[in-house]
TIKOLZA-704777 format. One record per residue (C-alpha): x, y negated, z negated; residue in three letters. Coordinates in steps of 0.2 Angstrom, whole numbers, padded with zeros to 4 digits, always signed. Each point is the difference from the previous one (the first is absolute). Layout:
BEGIN
XYZala ...
This chain:
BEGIN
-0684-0201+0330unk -0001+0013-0017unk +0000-0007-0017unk +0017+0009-0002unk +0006-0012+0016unk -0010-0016-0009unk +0011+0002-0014unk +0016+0002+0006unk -0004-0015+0010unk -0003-0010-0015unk +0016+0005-0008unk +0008-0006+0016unk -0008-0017-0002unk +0005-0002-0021unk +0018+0007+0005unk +0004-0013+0012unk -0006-0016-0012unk +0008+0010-0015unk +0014+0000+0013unk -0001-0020+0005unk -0002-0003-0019unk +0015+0010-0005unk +0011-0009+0013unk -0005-0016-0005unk +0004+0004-0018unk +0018+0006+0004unk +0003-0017+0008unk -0005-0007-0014unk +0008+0010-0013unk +0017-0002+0011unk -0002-0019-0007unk -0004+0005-0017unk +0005+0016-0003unk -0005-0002-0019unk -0016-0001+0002unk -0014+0013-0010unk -0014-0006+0010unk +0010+0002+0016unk +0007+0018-0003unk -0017+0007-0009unk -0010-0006+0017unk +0015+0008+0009unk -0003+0018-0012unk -0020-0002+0002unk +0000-0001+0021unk +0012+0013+0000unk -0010+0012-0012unk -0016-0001+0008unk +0009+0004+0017unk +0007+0014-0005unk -0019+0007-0012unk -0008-0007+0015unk +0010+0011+0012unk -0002+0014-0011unk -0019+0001-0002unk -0003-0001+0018unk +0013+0011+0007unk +0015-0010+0006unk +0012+0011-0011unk +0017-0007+0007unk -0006-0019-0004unk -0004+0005-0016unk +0016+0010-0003unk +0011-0013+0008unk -0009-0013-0011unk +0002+0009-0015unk +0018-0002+0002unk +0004-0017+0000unk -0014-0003-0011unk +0012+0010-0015unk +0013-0013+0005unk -0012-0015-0002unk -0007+0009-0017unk +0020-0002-0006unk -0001-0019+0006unk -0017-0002-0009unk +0011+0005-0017unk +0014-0008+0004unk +0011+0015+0003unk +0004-0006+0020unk +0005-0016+0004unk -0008-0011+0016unk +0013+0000+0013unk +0001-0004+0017unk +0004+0018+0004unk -0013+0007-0010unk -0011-0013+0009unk +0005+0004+0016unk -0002+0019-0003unk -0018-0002-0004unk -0005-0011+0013unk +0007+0014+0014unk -0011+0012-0012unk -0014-0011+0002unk +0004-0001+0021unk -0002+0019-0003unk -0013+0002-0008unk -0009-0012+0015unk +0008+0012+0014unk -0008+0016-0010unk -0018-0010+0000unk +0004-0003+0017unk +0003+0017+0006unk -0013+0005-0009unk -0013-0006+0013unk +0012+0006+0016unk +0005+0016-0006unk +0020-0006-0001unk +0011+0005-0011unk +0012-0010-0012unk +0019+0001+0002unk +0004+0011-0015unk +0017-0006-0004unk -0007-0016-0003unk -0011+0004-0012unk +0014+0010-0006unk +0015-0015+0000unk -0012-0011-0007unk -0004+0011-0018unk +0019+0004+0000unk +0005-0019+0001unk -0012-0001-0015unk +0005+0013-0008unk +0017-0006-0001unk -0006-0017-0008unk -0008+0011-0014unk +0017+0008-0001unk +0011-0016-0002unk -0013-0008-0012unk +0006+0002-0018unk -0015+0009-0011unk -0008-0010-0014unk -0008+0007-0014unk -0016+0005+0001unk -0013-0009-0012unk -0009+0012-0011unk -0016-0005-0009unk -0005+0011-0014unk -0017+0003-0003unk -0006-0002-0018unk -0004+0014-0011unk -0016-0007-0011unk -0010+0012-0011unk -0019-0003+0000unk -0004-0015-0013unk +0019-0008+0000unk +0000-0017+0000unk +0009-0001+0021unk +0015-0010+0000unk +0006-0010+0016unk +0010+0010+0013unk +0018-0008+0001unk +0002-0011+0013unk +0012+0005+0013unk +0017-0005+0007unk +0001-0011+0016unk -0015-0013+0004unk -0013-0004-0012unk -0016+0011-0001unk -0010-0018+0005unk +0005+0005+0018unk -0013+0016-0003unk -0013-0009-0005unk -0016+0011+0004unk -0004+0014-0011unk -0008+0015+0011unk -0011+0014-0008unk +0001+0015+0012unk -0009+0014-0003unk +0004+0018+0009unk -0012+0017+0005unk +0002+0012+0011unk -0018+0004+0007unk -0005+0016-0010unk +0003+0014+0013unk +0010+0001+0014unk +0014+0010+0008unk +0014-0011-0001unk -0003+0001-0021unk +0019+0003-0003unk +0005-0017+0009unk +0013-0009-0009unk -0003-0020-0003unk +0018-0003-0007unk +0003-0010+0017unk -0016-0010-0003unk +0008-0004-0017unk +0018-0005+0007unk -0011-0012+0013unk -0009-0009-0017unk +0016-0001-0008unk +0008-0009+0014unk -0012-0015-0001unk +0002-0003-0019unk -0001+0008-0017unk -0009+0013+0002unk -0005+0011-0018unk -0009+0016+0004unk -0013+0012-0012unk -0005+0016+0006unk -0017+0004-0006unk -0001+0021-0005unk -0016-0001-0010unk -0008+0009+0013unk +0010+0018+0002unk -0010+0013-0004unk +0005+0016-0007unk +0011+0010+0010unk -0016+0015+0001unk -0010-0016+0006unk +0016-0008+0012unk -0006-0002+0018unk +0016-0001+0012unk -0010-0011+0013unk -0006-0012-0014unk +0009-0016-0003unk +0000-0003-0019unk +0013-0014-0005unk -0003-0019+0004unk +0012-0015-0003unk +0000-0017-0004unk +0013-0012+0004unk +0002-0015-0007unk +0010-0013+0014unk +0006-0015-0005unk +0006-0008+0018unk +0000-0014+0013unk -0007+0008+0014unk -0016-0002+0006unk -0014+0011-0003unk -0001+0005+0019unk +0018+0005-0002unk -0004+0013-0016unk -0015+0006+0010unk +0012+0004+0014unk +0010+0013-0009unk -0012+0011+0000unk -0006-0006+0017unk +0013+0013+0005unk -0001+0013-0013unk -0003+0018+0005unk -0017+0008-0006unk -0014-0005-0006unk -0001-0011-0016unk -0013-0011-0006unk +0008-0016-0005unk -0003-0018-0009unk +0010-0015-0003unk -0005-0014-0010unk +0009-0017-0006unk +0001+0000-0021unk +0011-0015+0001unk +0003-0014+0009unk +0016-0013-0005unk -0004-0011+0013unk -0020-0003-0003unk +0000-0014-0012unk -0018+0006-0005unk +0003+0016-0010unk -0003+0002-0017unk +0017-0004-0011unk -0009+0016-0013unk +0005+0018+0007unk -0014+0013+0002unk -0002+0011-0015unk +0003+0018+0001unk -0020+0002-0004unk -0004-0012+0016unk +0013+0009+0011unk -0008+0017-0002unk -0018-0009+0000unk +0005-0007+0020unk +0010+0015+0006unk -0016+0013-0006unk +0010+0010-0009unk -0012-0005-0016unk -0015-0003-0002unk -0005-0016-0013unk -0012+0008-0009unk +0012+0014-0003unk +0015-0013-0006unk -0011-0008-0013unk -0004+0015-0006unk +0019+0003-0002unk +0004-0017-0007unk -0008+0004-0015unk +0015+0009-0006unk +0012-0009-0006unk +0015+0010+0008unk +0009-0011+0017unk -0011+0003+0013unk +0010+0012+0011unk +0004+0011-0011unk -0020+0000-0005unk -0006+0002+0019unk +0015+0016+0002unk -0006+0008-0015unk -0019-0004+0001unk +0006+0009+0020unk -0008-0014+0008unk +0014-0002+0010unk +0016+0008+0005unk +0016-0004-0010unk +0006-0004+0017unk -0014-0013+0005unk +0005-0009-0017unk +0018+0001+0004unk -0004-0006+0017unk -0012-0015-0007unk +0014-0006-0013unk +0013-0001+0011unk -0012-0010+0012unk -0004-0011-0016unk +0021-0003-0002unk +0003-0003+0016unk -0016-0016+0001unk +0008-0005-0015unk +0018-0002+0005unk -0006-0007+0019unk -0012-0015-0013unk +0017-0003-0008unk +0009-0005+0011unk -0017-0012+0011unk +0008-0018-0001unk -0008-0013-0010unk -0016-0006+0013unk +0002-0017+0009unk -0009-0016-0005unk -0016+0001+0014unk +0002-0016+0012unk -0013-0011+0003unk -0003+0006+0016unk +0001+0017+0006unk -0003+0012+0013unk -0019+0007+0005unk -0002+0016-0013unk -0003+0010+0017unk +0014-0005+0010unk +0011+0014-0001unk -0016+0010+0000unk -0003-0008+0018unk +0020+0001+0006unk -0003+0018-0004unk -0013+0004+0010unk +0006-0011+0014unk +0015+0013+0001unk -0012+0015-0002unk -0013-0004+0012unk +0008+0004+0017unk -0002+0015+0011unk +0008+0010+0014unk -0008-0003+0017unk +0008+0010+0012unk +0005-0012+0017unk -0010+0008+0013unk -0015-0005-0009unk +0006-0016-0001unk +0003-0005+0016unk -0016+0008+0006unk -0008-0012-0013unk +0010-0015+0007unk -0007+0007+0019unk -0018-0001-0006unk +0000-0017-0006unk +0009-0006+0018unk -0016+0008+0007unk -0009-0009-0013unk +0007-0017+0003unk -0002+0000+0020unk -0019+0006-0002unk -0001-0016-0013unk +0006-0011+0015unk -0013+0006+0013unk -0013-0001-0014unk +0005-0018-0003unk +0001-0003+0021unk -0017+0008+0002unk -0008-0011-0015unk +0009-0015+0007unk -0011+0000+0015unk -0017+0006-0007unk +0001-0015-0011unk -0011+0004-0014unk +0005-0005-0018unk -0003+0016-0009unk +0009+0010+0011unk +0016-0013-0001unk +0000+0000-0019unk +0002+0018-0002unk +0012+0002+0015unk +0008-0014-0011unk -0001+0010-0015unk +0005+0017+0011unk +0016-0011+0005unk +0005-0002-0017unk -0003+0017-0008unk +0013+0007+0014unk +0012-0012-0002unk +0001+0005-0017unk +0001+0017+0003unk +0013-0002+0014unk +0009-0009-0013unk +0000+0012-0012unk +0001+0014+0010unk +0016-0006+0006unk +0006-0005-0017unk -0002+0018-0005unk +0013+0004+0013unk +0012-0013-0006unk +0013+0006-0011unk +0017-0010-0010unk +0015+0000+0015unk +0011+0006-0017unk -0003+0016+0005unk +0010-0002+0016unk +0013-0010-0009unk +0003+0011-0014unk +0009+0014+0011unk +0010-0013+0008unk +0012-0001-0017unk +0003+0018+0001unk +0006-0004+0020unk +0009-0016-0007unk +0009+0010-0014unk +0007+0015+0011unk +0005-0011+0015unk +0010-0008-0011unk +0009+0016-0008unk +0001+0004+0017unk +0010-0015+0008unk +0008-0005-0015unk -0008-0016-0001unk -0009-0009-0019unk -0016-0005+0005unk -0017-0005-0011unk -0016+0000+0007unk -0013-0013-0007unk -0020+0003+0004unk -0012-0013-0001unk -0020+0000+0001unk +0001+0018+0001unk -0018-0002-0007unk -0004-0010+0019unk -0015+0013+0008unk +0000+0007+0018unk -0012+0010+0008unk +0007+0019-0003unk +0002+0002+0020unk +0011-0014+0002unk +0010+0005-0017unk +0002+0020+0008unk +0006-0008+0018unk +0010-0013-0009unk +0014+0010-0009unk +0010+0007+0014unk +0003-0019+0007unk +0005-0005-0017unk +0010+0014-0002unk +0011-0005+0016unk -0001-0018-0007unk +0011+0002-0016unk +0010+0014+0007unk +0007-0015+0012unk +0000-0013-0014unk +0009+0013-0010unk +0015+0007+0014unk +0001-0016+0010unk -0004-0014-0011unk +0006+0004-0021unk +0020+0001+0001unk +0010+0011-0010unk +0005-0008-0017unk +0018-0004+0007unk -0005-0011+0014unk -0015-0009-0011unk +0016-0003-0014unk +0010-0009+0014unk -0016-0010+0004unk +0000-0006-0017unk -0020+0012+0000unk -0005+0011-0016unk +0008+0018+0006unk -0020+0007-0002unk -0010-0005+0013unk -0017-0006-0001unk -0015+0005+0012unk -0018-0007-0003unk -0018+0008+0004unk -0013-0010-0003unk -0018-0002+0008unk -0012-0010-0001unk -0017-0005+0006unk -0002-0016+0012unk -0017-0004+0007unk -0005+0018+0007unk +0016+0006+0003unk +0014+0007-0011unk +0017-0007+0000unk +0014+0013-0003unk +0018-0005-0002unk +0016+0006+0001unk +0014-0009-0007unk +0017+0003-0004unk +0017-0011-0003unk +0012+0009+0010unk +0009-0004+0017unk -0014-0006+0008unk -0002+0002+0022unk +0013-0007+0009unk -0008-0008+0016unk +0015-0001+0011unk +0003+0020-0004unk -0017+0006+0005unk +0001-0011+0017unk +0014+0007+0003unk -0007+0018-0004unk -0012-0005+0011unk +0008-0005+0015unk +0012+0015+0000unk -0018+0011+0000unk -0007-0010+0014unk -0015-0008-0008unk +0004-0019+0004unk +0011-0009+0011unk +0016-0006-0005unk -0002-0017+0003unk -0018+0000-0011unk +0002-0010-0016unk -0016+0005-0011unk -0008-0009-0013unk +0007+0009-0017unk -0020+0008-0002unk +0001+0006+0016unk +0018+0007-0003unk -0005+0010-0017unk -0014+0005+0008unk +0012+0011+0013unk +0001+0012-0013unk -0016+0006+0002unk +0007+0008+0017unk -0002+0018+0003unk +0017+0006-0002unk +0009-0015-0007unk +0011+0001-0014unk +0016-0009-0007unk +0008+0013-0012unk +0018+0005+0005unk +0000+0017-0005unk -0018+0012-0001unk -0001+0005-0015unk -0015+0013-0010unk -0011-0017-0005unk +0002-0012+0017unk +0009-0004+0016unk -0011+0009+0015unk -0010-0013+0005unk -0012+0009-0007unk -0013-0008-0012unk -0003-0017+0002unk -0011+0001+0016unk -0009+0015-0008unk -0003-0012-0015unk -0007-0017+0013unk -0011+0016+0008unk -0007+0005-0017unk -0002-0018-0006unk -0010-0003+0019unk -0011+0016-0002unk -0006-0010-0019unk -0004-0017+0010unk +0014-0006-0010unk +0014-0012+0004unk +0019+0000-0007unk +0010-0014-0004unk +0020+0000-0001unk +0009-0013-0009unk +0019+0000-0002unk +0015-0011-0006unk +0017+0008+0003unk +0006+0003-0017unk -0015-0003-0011unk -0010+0013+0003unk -0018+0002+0012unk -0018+0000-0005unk -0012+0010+0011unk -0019-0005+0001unk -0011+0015+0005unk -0018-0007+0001unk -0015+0012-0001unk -0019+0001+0002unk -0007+0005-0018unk -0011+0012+0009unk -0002+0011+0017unk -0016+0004-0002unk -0011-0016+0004unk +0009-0018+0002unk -0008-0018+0004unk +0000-0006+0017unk -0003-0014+0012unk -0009+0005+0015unk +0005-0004+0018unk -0008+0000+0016unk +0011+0000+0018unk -0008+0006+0016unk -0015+0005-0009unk +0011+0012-0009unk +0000-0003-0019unk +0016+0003-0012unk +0002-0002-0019unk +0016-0009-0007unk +0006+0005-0017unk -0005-0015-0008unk +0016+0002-0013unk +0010-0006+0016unk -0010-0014+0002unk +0005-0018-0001unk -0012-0011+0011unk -0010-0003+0014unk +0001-0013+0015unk -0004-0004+0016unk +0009+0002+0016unk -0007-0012+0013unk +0006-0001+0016unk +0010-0015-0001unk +0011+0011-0014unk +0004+0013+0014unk +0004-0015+0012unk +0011-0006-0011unk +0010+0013-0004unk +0005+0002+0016unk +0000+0019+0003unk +0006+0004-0016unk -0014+0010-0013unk +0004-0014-0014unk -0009-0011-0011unk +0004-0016-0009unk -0009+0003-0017unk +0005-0017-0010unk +0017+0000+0006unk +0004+0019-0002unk +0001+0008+0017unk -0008+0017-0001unk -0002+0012+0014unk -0015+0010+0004unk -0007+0018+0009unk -0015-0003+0009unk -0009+0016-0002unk -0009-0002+0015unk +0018+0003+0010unk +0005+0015-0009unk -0014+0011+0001unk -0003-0007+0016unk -0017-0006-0001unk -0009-0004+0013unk -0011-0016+0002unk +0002-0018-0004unk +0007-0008-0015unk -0011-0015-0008unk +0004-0018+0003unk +0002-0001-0020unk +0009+0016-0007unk +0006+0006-0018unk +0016+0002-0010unk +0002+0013-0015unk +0015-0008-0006unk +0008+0018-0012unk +0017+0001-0010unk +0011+0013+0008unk +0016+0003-0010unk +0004-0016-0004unk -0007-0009+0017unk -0015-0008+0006unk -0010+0010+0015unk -0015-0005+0008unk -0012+0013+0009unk -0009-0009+0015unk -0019+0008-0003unk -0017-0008+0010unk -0008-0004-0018unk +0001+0004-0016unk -0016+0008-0009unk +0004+0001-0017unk +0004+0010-0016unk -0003+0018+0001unk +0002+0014-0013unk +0009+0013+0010unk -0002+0016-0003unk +0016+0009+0009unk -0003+0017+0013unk +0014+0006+0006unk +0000+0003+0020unk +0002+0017+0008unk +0016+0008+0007unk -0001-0008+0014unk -0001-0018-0005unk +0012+0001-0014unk +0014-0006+0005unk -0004-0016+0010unk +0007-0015-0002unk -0007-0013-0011unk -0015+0011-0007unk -0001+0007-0017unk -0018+0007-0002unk -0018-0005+0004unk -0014-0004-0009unk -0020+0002+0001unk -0009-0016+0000unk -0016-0002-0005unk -0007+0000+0015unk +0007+0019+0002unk +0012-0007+0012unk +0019+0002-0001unk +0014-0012-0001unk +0020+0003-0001unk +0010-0005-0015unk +0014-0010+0004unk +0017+0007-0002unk +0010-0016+0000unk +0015+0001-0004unk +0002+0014+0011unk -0006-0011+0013unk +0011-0014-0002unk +0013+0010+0002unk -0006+0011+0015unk -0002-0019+0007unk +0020-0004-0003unk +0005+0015+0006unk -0006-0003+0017unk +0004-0019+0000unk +0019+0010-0003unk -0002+0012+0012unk -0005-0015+0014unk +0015-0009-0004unk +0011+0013+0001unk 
């Protein structure tokens, strides 16, 4: 890959999280569509997108971005109002802009009529939206020596919400073809974040005999008094054309408490900015004339660096007028490098590209299965030296498997966060009020089980959103708030995470989905299930109990594909549902699919791992338990009767059971299984392998393992072996 391909591969990367972030800040600013913060986050993602684009070559992003970001410049100034129209317009831009990126890297072309219908729908907006004044801010006219007066304060909010003062000062690099280019864009850019008061510096124009047309002879200084960050000044010209030779400093800080309450003095200012030397300004300051006019006529410096220098002075001046009065210190305050650490926490991370990772996560698998046949080989040699380093070898990998694997983990509110966008225009769609609360969005999930986890969600809270929220007029005659509510939280339980569902609509009715279920010929007529079971039905390939197909559900099509994706995670999925009041859906999933903790089996001579996260207990099965039980694969376990799989009879094993055998009592979606093994060996850190082609879809097996003996053992699928088991105890009775 080029370094021409390398970059526009980066762009891709920033575009899509400028992206992400811009439609999470439009769901937001649709709840507070007054907010600075919000729109200027909004202005900023949008800007980079289209200098970004425009650097590396994506011309049509850049262009299209440049449009809607003129209608967010008259938002930022308050000359456009945040509707939902104007809301809606720029999240199909952004949907645009992602099909553009996205046919960037298959060679497919965007509809242009959309691109098209999208900047006339804005267009119009700018039309209907009355003109306000424009703000003018006059620039002060000081002669060398004059005592500077304060530049008046302008209209509208108070100049405390700018409180950083910003020296920049401006060169073009001294020869170069582009010598004519114009920098008044770069200008409008600086004005657009604050007060922005510009000098141009001529001083060093020569004579017209002595004029070089390639040479770039006049610099500037801008004085910025803004609430932007520096980054965000040092991003204008991030996107300027041509070559300039740039620097931004911070004169004045409202915020920082510590700051001198005395302005600089002219003298001090020049000293810093090296426009005068000290020796030279004593020398001057024995006149007794004011000390600009002194430096302009002695020519130490410019008339226009004096100019610039007062007008810096006046500006410290007014911004140490208006610092309110400094709190009384508490008794107890924060570390003096706290923020200091907080920052660098935020700095220090950096971009690791996936494949990498998981290669990284592969080599620490190999890793940990060496570790165990060290530990097995060490075992059996018996020395003490050896069995303290192996014991010290143990340790050292299972921190690093640890880590590793915490390197994968990322917040599951990346997942979540697109699912407001989904909620909001399902709702336009189907004309119901709905509000979407997330909770523990900050819950971490390995980023494999995140990527393969947002389809099945998806299909989730599309159902929760057609067939469970009603429309406001039937929640009104229910005595319900006409909005809706639907809930996405997660959450982390023992080794698992917990994600729900829940909403307060309708609810499932039982008695409607047996009956959609007789009429499709999945039970009998006569069957009368146990309300799990029954809620359970719709997890059926092509069940469904909408009346009428519509774009969002009603084909049947969905609900198995989300049990089948939930299975491939070695999750489980739980439904709860009360007519009326609404249903909760329990999605349970592995934190990691990369290496879990096992118990290891033996039947047959054949050894298995159980996820030990399904794990409840052991017992024994004697054989006055099978007597007992009269035929039936049962248990009594304190009371509870709990069936059981022997694994010797379903992978038909040859050989003799033990007069004493095991049970591995697991948790299957809400019921108690036992798994009928010869014995149990113990806990096993399993590092999973998937199986070949051939192997990979048999029943009850998920993957396989190395033990340390360099022998293999299969991973347990189990609740896909539960219910392999029911279905052909069914298909018996049938």
């Amino acid at each position: 890959m080029g370094q021409d391909e390398l970059q526009k591969q980066a762009f891709r990367e920033e575009a899509y999280e400028l992206l992400g972030e811009l439609e999470t800040g439009l769901l937001e600013l649709e709840q507070a569509p007054t907010d600075r913060d919000l729109i200027n986050r909004i202005f900023r993602a949008m800007h980079t997108i289209k200098g970004s684009g425009s650097m590396f070559g994506f011309n049509d992003i850049a262009s299209f971005a440049h449009e809607v970001e003129t209608v967010f410049e008259q938002v930022r100034n308050e000359e456009l109002s945040v509707t939902k129209d104007l809301l809606n317009l720029v999240f199909s831009a952004r949907d645009h802009i992602k099909e553009m990126l996205d046919g960037s890297l298959d060679g497919q072309e965007t509809d242009p009529e959309a691109a098209v219908a999208i900047l006339e729908g804005l267009r119009a907006l700018q039309r209907m939206a009355a003109p306000a004044p424009a703000a003018q801010v006059e620039q002060d006219d000081l002669e060398p020596g004059d005592s500077p007066q304060a530049p008046p304060a302008p209209e509208g909010p108070s100049l405390l919400d700018a409180p950083i003062v910003y020296r920049i000062r401006i060169k073009r690099q001294t020869t170069g073809s582009s010598a004519t280019e114009n920098l008044q864009s770069v200008f409008e850019e600086l004005g657009k974040l604050g007060q922005a008061r510009t000098i141009a510096h001529t001083k060093d124009i020569p004579n017209l005999r002595d004029f070089d047309p390639d040479t770039r002879y006049v610099w500037w200084d801008v004085i910025l008094r803004s609430a932007e960050p520096q980054a965000a000044i040092e991003d204008v010209f991030f996107f300027a054309e041509g070559d300039l030779d740039v620097s931004v400093s911070v004169l004045e800080d409202l915020r920082d408490e510590s700051e001198e309450d005395e302005p600089k003095r002219l003298g001090q200012i020049l000293i810093e900015r090296g426009d005068v030397r000290p020796e030279e300004l004593e020398r001057a300051l024995s006149n007794q004339k004011p000390l600009g006019r002194i430096l302009a006529e002695a020519g130490l410096a410019a008339e226009s660096v004096i100019e610039s220098a007062l007008m810096e002075q006046a500006v410290i001046k007014e911004i140490k007028a208006q610092r309110p009065p400094k709190p009384v210190p508490a008794l107890k305050s924060a570390p003096p490098d706290a923020d200091k650490a907080k920052a660098a926490a935020d700095t220090s991370s950096i971009r690791v590209a996936a494949e990498k990772l998981d290669y990284l996560v592969d080599l620490v698998g190999e890793l940990v299965i060496v570790q165990a046949q060290i530990s097995q080989v060490v075992g059996q040699k018996g020395d003490a030296s050896l069995t303290a380093l192996a014991e010290q070898l143990e340790r050292l990998s299972d921190e690093l498997r640890d880590n590793t694997l915490g390197i994968r983990m990322l917040p599951i509110g990346t997942t979540f966060s697109k699912f407001r966008r989904l909620v909001r225009d399902l709702s336009n769609e189907l004309g119901k009020e709905m509000e979407l609360i997330t909770r523990g969005a900050e819950t971490e999930l390995d980023k494999t089980v995140i990527e393969r986890l947002g389809d099945p969600l998806v299909h989730l809270l599309r159902n929760s959103i057609d067939h469970g929220i009603e429309s406001p007029g039937e929640r009104a005659a229910q005595g319900k708030p006409a909005k809706g509510t639907i809930i996405l939280s997660a959450e982390h339980s023992g080794g698992e995470v917990l994600i729900q569902i829940i909403d307060d609509g309708k609810g499932m009715d039982p008695v409607a989905i047996q009956k959609k279920a007789v009429e499709r010929g999945l039970i009998p007529p006569d069957v009368d299930l146990p309300l799990k079971e029954t809620l359970n039905l719709i997890f059926q390939p092509g069940f469904s109990t909408a009346q009428k197909v519509t774009s969002v559900s009603g084909r049947g099509v969905g609900m198995d594909v989300v049990k089948r994706a939930i299975d491939s995670l070695r999750g489980s999925i739980d439904l709860q549902s009360e007519v009326g009041k609404g249903s909760t859906i329990t999605v349970k999933l592995p934190l990691t699919l990369a290496i879990i903790d096992g118990l290891q089996v033996v039947t047959g001579g054949e050894y298995f791992v159980v996820p030990l996260s399904l794990v409840e207990e052991c017992v024994e099965l004697t054989r006055e338990d099978v007597e007992n039980s009269h035929g039936q694969q049962i248990i009594n376990l304190r009371g509870e009767i709990v069936p059981y799989i022997r694994l010797r009879d379903w992978f038909e094993t040859p050989g003799q059971c033990p007069p004493i055998e095991q049970i591995v009592i697991t948790g299957v979606e809400g019921t108690r299984v036992g798994i009928v093994v010869d014995h149990v060996i113990g806990e096993h850190q399993t590092v999973i392998k998937s199986l070949g082609r051939v192997y990979r879809d048999v029943e009850g097996i998920s993957g396989a393992t190395i033990k340390g003996d360099g022998t293999m053992a299969l991973i347990l699928d189990v609740p896909r072996l539960v219910r392999a088991v029911m279905g052909r105890h069914v298909e018996r009775r049938n």
